[in-house]
N, C-alpha and C positions, 0 to 999 in steps of 0.2 A: 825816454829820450832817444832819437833819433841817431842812428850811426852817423851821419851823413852831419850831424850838428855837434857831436863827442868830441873834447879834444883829445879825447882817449883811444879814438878810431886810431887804429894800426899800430899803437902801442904797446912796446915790452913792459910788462907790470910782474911787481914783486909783492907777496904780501907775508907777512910773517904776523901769525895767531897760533897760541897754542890749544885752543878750541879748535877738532876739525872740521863740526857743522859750519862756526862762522866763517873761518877760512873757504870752507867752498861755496859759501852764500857771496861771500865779497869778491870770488874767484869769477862766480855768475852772473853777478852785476857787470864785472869789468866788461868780462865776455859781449856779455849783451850791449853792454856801451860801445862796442869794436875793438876792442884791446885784440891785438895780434897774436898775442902770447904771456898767458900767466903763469908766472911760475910762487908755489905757496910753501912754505915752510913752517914747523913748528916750534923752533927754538931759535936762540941767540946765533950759539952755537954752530946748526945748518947755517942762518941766514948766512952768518960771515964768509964763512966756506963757498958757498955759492956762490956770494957777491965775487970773490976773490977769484972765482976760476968760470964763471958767465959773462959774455957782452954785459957791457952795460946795461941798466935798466931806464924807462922812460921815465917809473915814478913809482911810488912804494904804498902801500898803506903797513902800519905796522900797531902792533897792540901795543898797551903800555904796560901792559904788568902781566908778566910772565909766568909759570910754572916753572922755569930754567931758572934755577939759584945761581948757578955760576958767570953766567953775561945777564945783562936785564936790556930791553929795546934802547935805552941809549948808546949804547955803542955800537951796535945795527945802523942806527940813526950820526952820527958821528959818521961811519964810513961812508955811507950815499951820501952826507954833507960833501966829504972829502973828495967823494966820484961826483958832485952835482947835479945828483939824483934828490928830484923834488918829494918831498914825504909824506904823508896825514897820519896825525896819531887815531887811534881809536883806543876808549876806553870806558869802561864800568865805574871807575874811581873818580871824579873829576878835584877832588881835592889833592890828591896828586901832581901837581905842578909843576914840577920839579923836571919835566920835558919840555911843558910850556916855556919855562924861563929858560932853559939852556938855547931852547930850539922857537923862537917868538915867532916865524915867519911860518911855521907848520901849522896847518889847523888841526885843530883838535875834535874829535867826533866822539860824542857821547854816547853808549850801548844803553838802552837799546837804539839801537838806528834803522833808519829804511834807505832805499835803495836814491831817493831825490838826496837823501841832505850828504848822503856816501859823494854820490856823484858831483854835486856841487865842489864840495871838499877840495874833491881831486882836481876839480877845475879851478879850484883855486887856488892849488897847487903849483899846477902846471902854468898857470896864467904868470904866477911871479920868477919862473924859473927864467 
């Protein structure tokens, strides 16, 4: 996909996975799409912290099931609701729903994923924001 056509060109992106191969695969796509600046985290935990003391962000991709027993991407998800940060869930679980229902306007992306149905996603993220 072409920068120049991305709604992601010059975009602050946040992504929170606790895999750090996938986090920097979706860190590279963004890149490649024109994203400004991505910033990746591993846990709930980080996310919130950062959210709470970074500019805002454009838009988020975040995992749905965690290694972090103490927060899980819902309340990650809650706070960019509450900053009006657009989101995509990504996940391995799809019977896990229980983001879909909280959060119906987020799309949801199924692993394994490639790099068109990521980017879609996010576009259609952004599109409803």
């Amino acid at each position: 996909m072409p920068k120049s056509d991305s709604l992601v060109s010059g975009k602050r992106c946040f992504v929170l996975d606790d895999e750090f191969l996938i986090a920097l695969d979706i860190q590279q796509i963004l890149e490649r799409a024109g994203a400004s600046h991505v910033t990746s985290v591993a846990s709930a935990a980080e996310a919130i912290e950062v959210l709470g003391r970074e500019p805002k962000f454009d838009l988020a991709v975040l995992d749905v099931k965690l290694g972090d027993v103490e927060r899980n991407s819902l309340d990650v998800a809650a706070l960019l609701h509450a900053q009006g940060v657009p989101f995509v869930f990504l996940t391995g679980v799809r019977a896990n729903d229980v983001h879909a229902k909280t959060f119906p306007n987020a799309p949801v992306i199924e692993k394994p994923y490639d790099a068109i149905a990521l980017l879609h996603a996010v576009q259609h993220a952004l599109a409803q924001d």
